[in-house]
N, C-alpha and C positions, 0 to 999 in steps of 0.2 A: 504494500500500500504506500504511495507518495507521500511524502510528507512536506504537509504545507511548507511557505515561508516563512520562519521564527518559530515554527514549533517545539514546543523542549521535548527534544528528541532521547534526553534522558535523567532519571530521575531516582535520585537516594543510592545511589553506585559510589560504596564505602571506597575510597581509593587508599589508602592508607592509615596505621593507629601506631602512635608508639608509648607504650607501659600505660594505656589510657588515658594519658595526658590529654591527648586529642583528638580529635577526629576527624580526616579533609576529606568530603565525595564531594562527587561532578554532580552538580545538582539541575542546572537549564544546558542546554547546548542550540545556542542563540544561532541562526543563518542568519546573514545579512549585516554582520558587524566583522569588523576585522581591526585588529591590533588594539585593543580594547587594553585601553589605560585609565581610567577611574569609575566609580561606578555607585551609586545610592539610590539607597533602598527605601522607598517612599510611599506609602498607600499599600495599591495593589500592585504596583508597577517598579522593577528597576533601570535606573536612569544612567544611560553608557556614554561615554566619550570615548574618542579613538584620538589615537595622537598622529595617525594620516589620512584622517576624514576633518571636514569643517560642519561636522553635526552634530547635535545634542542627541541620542537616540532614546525613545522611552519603551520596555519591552511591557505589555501587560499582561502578566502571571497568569491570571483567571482567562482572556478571551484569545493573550497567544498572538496575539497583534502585533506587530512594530513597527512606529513610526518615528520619521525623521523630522528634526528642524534645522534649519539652517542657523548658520552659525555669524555668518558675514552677509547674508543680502545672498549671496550666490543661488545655483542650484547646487544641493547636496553632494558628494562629489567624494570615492573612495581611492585610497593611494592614491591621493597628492604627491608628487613627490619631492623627494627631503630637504629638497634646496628651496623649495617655497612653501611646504606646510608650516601652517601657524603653529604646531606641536604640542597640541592640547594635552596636558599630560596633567592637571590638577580639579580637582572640582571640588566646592563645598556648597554646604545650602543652608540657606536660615529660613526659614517659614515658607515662605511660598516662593522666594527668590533662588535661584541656582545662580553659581559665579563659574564660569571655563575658565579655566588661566594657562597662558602657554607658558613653556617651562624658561624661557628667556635664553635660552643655549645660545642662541643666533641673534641677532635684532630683528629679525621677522616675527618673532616668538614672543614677543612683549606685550601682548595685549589680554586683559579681561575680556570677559564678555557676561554680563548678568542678563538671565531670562526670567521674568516673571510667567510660571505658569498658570497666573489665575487670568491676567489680562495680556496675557501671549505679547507682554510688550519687552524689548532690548534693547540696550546700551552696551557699547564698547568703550572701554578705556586704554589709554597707554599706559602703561605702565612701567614705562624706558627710565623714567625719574625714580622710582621706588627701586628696580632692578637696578640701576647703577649704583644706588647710595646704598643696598643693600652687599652687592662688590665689597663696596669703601670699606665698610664698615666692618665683615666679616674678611677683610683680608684673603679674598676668594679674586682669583685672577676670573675677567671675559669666558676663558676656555675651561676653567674647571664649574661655571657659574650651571646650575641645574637644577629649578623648580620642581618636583614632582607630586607633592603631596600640600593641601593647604584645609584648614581647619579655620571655621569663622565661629564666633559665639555669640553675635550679637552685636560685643563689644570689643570684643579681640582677636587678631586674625596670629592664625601661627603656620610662616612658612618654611616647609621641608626643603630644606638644600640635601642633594642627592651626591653623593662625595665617590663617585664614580670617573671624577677628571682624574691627572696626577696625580695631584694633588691630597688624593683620597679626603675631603674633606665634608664633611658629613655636619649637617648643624640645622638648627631650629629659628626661626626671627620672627619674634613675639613684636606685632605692630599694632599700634593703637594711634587712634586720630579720625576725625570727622570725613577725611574720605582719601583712597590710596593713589590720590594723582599728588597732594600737594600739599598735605596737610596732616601729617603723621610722625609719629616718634618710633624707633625699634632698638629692642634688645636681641641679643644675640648667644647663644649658646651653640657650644662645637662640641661634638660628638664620637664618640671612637666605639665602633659597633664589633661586633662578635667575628671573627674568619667562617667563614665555609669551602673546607677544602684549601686552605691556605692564601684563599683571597677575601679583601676585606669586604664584608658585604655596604650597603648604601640604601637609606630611606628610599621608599619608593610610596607611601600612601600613608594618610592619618585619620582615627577616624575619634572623637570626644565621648567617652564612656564615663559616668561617674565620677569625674574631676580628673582621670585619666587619661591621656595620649595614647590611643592604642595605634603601634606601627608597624607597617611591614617593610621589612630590611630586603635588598636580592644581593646573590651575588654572583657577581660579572667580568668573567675573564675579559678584561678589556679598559685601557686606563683614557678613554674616551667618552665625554658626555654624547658624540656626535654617532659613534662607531659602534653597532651592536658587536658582544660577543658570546663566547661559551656559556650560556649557564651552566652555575655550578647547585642551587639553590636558594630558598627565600627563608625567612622565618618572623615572628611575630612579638613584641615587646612591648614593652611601656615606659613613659614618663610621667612620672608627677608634677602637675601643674605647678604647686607650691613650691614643689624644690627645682621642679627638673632638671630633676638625677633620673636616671634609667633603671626600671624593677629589673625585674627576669626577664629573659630572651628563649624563647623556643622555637628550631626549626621545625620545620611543619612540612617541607620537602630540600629534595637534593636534586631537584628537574626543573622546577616550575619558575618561572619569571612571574612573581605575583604582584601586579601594579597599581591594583584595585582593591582598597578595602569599604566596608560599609556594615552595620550593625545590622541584624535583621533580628535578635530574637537577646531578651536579656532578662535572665531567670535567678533564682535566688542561691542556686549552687553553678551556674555554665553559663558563658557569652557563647553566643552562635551570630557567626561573622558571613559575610559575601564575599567574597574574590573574586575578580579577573584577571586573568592570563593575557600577558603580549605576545604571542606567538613569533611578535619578529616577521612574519609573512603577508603576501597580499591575498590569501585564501580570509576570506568574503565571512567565516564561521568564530563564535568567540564559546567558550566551555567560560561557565559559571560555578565558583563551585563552595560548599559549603563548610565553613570552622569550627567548629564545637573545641570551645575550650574550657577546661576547670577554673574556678576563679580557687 
């Protein structure tokens, strides 16, 4: 039997446990998305960015649907390629608003984009002033520079530097201010995360649990913000808001580039997390899959 477009072609396929700590299955197996870099879980529906498409994508759980929005005014538009994609690689949401941030590698990649989905209205911003002074400030060269992951609360925005350059530089920038063109303060903290396989691993996604930072680290044969390489694996930690110092760290695979996180399920003994995979390819398919973790 065919199977529609965007049907979850598969569903509660345990993929791995280690001593019960965790638990990772493939939970959707999305058509129609490809290189899937962030990802929130909202209502019925989970909300996809790709970092070589210019779309917002929304999957709906219940009816199996998925549709796209444009990101820039354009038509929708998959594998852009790398010299021109905007390089969507962050997203966070506050109420009804969703934020896209490119990750700034390049200066093409400097831009927000907020979608209100209740009045399907957007704004783009630059964000070339924010990303520079963010440079300055963290002592982060142009070429090791690598937004990945970004958490907003309302009142505070905290973003993930992905320390995947040479420079392995890995760090957090806690920004506050009335609005992130021109009118903002940041703090800054650097980070030294855990090896996998004897390379350092590097943020890749944040998602705000209980006064927690919960993140997920990969890690990637390759001393290139620009240049995919080997994975070696990903794994899942935390920061404390108050201190931000880093709890415990646990890998959760030795295969997967996990770039996506997002809460879906938060119970009085287990966090149960989302994931997307960047596959690194232009096959058009994204696996969703699911974290069950012990608190």
């Amino acid at each position: 039997m065919p199977l529609p477009s965007g049907l979850v072609a598969y569903l509660h396929q345990p993929q791995f446990s280690f001593m019960v700590k965790f638990q990772l299955e493939l939970l959707f197996h999305i058509i129609g998305i490809g290189s899937a870099s962030g990802l929130i879980y909202k209502g019925d529906s989970v909300f996809v960015i790709s970092d070589s498409s210019n779309a917002l994508f929304e999957y709906n759980i219940k009816t199996q649907a998925l549709e796209k929005t444009s990101l820039d005014g354009n038509p929708t538009t998959d594998n852009i390629p790398k010299k021109t994609k905007a390089d969507y690689e962050a997203m966070a949401n506050y109420g009804d608003d969703f934020y896209i941030f490119g990750s700034g590698s390049t200066p093409n990649r400097n831009k927000m984009v907020q979608v209100n989905t209740q009045t399907q209205t957007m704004k783009t911003v630059d964000l070339s002033y924010l990303y520079s002074l963010m440079q300055s400030f963290g002592n982060i060269t142009p070429q090791d520079f690598n937004i990945e992951g970004v958490v907003f609360t309302g009142e505070q925005w905290y973003f993930l530097q992905r320390g995947n350059g040479q420079s392995a530089q890995n760090g957090i920038f806690t920004v506050n201010g009335k609005n992130l063109e021109n009118d903002f303060t940041i703090l800054y903290n650097q980070y030294k995360l855990p090896k996998i396989k004897s390379v350092r691993s590097s943020f890749t996604d944040a998602v705000l649990v209980d006064g927690q930072l919960y993140f997920l680290a990969c890690a990637e044969d390759s001393a290139s913000t620009y240049e995919d390489g080997q994975v070696l694996g990903s794994l899942i930690g935390s920061v404390d808001l108050e201190t931000m110092k880093i709890g415990k760290t646990l890998q959760v695979s030795n295969q997967h580039k996990f770039e996506g996180l997002t809460l879906y399920q938060n119970s009085a003994h287990q966090l149960e997390f989302l994931l997307c995979e960047d596959n690194d390819t232009q096959v058009l398919e994204s696996n969703i899959y699911k974290l069950s973790v012990r608190k």
